[in-house]
GUNU-426488 format. One record per residue: x negated, z, y of N, C-alpha, C in turn. Coordinates in steps of 0.05 Angstrom, whole numbers, plus 5000, padded with zeros to 4 digits. Layout:
BEGIN
 neast  nup nnorth caeast caup canorth ceast  cup cnorth
     X    Z      Y      X    Z       Y     X    Z      Y
...
// end
This chain:
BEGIN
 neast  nup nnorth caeast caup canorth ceast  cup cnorth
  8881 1854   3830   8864 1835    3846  8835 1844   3847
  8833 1871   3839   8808 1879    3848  8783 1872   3825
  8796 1866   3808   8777 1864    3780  8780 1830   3777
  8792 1811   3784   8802 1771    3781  8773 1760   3794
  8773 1743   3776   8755 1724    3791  8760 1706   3804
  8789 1694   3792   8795 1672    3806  8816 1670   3829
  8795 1677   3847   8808 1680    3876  8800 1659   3897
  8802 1648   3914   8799 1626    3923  8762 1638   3942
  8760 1666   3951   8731 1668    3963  8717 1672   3937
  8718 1675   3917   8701 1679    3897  8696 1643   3883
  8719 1631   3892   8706 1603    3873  8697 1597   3891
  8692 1602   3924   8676 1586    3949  8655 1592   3943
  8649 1613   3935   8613 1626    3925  8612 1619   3904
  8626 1605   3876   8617 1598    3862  8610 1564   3867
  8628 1559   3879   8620 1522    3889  8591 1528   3907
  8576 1543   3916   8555 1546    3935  8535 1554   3915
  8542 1566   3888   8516 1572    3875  8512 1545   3851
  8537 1530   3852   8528 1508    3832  8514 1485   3854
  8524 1489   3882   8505 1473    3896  8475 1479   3893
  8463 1500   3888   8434 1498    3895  8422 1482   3877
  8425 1475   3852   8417 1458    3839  8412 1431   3850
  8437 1433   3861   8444 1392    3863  8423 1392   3896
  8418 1409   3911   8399 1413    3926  8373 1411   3924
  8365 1432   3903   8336 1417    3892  8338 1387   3879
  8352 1377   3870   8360 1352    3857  8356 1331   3882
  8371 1333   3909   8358 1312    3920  8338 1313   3938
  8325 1347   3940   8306 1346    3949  8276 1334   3936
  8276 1345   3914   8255 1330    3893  8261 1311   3867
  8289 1314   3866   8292 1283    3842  8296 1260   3856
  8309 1260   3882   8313 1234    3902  8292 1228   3925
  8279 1256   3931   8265 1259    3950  8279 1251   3978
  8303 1265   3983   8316 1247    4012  8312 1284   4015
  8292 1288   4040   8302 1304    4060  8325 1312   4080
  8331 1284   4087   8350 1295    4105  8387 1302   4095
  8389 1279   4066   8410 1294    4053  8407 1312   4043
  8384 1335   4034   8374 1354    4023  8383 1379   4045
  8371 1359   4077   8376 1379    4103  8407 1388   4109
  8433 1371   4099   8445 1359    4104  8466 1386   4086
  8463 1379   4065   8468 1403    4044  8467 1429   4047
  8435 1436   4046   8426 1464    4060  8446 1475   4091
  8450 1455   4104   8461 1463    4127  8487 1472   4122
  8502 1466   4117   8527 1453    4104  8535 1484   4080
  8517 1490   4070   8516 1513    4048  8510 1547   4068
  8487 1539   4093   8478 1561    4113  8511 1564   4118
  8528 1539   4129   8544 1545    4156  8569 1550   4141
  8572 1551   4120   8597 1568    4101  8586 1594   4090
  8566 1604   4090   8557 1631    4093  8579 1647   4094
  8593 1650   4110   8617 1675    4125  8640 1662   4114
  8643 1644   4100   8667 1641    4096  8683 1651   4078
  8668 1662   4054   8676 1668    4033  8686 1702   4039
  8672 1714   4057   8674 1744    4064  8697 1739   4073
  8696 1718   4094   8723 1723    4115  8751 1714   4102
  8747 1697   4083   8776 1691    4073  8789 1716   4055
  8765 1732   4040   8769 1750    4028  8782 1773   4042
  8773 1778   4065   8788 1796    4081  8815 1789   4086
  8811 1763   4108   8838 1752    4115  8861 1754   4091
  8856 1750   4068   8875 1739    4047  8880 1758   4030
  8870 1791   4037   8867 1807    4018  8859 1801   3995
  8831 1788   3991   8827 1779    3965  8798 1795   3953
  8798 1812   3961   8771 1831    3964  8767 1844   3934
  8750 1842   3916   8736 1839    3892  8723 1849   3892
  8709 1870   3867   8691 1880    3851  8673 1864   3846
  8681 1837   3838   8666 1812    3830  8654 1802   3859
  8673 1794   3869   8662 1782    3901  8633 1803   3910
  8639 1831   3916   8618 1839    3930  8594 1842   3914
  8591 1834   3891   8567 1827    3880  8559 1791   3880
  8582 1779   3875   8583 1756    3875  8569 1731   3900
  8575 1749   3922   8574 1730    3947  8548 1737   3950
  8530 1753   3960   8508 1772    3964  8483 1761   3940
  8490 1761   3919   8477 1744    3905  8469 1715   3905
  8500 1699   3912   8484 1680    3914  8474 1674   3947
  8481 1688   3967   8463 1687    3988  8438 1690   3980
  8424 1712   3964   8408 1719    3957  8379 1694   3939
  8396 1680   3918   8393 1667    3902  8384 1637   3921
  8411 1625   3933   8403 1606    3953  8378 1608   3971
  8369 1631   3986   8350 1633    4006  8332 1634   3989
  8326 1645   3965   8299 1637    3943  8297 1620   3941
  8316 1604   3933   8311 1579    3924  8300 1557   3939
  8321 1563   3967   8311 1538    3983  8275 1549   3998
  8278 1582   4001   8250 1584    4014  8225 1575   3999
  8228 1574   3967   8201 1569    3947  8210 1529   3938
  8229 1527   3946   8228 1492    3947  8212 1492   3965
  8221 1492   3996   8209 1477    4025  8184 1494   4034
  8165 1514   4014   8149 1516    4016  8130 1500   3992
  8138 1491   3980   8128 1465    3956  8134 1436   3971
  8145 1433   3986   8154 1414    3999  8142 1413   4025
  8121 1424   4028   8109 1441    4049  8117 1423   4082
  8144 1436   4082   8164 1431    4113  8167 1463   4115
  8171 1476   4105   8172 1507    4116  8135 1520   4124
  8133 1535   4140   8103 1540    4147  8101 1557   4126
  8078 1561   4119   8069 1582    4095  8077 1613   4108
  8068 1620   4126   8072 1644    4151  8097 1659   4136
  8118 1643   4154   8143 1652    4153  8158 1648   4123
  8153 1629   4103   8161 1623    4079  8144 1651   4067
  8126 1662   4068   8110 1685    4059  8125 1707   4063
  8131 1709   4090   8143 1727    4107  8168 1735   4095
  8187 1722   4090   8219 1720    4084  8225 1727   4057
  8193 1718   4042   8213 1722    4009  8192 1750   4014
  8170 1761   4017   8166 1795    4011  8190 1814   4030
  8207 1808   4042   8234 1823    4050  8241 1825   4024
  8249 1794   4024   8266 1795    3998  8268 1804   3978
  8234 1808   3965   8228 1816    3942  8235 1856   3950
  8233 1863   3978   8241 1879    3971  8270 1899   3961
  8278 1875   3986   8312 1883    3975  8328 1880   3958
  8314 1855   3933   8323 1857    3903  8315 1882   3899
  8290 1887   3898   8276 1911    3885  8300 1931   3892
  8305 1939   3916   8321 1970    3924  8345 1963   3911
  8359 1942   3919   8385 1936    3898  8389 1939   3864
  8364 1943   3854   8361 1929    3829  8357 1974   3822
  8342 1981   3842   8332 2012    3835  8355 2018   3840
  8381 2018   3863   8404 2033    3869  8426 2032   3841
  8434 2002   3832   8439 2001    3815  8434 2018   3789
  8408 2020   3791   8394 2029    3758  8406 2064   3760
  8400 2070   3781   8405 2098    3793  8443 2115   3794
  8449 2083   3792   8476 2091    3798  8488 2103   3823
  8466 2091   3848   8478 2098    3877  8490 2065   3885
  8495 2082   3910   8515 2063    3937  8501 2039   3936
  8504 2022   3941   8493 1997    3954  8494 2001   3976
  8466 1997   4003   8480 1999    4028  8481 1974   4034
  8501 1982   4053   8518 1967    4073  8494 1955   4085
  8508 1929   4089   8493 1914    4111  8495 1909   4138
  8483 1917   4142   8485 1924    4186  8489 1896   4202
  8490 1900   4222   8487 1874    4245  8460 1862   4245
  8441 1880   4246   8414 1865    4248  8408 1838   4223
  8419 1852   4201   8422 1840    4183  8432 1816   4175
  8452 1815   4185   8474 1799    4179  8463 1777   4204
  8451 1779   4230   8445 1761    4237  8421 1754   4240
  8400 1762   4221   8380 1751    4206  8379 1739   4185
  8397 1743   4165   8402 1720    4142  8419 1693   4159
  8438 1694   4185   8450 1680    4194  8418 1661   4200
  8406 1673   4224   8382 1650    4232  8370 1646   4212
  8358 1661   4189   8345 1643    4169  8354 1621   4161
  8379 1625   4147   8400 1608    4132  8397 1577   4166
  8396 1580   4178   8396 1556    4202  8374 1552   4202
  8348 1568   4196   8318 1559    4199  8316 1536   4184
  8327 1540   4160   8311 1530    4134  8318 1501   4141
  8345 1491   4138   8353 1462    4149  8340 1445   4165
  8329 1469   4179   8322 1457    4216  8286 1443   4209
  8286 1461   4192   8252 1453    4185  8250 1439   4167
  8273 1433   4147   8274 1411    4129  8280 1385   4149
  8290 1381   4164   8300 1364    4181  8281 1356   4208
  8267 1374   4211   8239 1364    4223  8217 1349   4208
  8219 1351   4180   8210 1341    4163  8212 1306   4146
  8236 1308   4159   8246 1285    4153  8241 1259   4168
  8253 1234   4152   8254 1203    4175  8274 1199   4191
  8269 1218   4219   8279 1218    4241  8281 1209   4257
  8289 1198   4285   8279 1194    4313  8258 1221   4319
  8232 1209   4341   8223 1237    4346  8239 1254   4363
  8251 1239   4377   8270 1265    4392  8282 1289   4375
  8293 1278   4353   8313 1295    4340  8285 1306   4323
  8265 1294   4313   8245 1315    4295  8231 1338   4320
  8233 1331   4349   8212 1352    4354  8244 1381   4355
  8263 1367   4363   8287 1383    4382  8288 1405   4348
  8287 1393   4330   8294 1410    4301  8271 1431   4304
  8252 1416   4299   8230 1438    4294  8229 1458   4315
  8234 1451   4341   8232 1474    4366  8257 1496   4352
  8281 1490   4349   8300 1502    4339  8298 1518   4309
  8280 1504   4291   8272 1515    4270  8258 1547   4278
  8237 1542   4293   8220 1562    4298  8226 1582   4316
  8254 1573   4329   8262 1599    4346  8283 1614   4332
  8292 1599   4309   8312 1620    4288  8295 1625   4278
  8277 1609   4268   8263 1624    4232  8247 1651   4249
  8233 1651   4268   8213 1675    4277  8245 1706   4287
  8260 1686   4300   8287 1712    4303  8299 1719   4276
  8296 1708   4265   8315 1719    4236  8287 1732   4216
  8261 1732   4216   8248 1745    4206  8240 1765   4217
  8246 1775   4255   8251 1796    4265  8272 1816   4262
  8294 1794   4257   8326 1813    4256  8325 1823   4229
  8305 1807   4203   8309 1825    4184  8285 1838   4177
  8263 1848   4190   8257 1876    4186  8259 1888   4203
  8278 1887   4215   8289 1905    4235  8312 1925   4214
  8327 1900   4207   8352 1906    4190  8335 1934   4156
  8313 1919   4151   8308 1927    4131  8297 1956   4141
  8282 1959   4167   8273 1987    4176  8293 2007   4177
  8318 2010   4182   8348 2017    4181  8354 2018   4148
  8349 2006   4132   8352 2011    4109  8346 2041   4092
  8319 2037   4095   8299 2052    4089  8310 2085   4090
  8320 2091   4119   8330 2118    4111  8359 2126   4098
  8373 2111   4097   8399 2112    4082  8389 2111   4051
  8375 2091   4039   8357 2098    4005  8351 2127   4011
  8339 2144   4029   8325 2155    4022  8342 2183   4026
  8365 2177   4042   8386 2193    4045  8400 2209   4014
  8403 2176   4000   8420 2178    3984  8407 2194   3961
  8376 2191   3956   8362 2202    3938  8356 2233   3937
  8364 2237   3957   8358 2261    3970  8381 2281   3961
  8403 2269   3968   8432 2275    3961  8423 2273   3924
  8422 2259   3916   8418 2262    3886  8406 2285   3870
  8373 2279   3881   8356 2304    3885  8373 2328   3883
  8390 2330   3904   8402 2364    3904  8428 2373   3892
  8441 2350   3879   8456 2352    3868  8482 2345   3890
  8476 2331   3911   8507 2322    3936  8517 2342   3941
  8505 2366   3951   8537 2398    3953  8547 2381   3982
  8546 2358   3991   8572 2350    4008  8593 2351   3993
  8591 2340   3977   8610 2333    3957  8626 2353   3939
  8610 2378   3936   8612 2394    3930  8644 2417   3939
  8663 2422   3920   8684 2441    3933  8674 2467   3937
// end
């Protein structure tokens, strides 16, 4: 099981990464916002699902824990550099979210190269990609041909996830920082934890 792809949480993250296409597709080939909002939401609020069936179902993968993470990864690019072209995301926080980002490819991409751990992703973390992943909708959907009720109620809600989830993740990412630096260190000396 540990090496299969075809496990039912790994094709839920693969049905979520062939969605981002068809996302940009009706955001700029149809131009309908709010089915665009509609999608994005819909893609944020299955987030956890793919982890959690994997647990529940013992279906836990080699493939999966690169698999899922990626396309979380992949999705939040995508939709942050659409709806800042689409300019419904504020420049601020669209600025804000992908230099995280860019950093934590970067450290993923160096741990990898290095042949260390991946770290683990903490609570702060996990519920700062959660509010992002709800920002992005909320401000696509303030964007949209709404009632104003429902455009101001989105945007209020947009801006109280998107500013909490770009707190919870450099918070998350400050916590990072010494575990990289843990592990390099350990390298550096050759690990005598590890050591008999």
């Amino acid at each position: 099981m540990k090496n299969q792809f075809l496990t039912i949480p790994n094709i839920i993250s693969a049905l979520r990464f062939i969605a981002i296409p068809v996302f940009v597709f009706i955001l700029f080939g149809i131009e309908n916002r709010l089915a665009a909002a509609f999608l994005l939401g819909g893609m944020a609020a299955t987030d956890w699902v793919d982890g959690y069936l994997a647990r529940k179902l013992n279906q836990e993968t080699s493939i999966g824990r690169i698999l899922d993470p990626t396309v979380d990864r992949v999705l939040a690019l995508v939709a942050i550099i659409s709806l800042l072209i689409d300019e419904t995301l504020p420049f601020g926080i669209g600025i804000t979210i992908l230099a995280r980002e860019a950093i934590i490819v970067t450290a993923v991409l160096v741990l990898a190269f290095m042949k260390l751990d991946t770290i683990k992703v903490n609570w702060f973390g996990k519920a700062g990609t959660f509010a992002l992943f709800w920002s992005l909708p909320l401000f696509l959907l303030a964007g949209a041909k709404v009632p104003s009720g429902v455009e101001q109620t989105a945007e209020i809600a947009a801006w109280i996830t998107g500013i909490g989830g770009v707190v919870l993740g450099y918070m998350a990412l400050s916590m990072y920082i010494p575990a990289v630096k843990t592990q390099l260190k350990e390298r550096k000396q050759g690990n005598p934890e590890k050591k008999e």
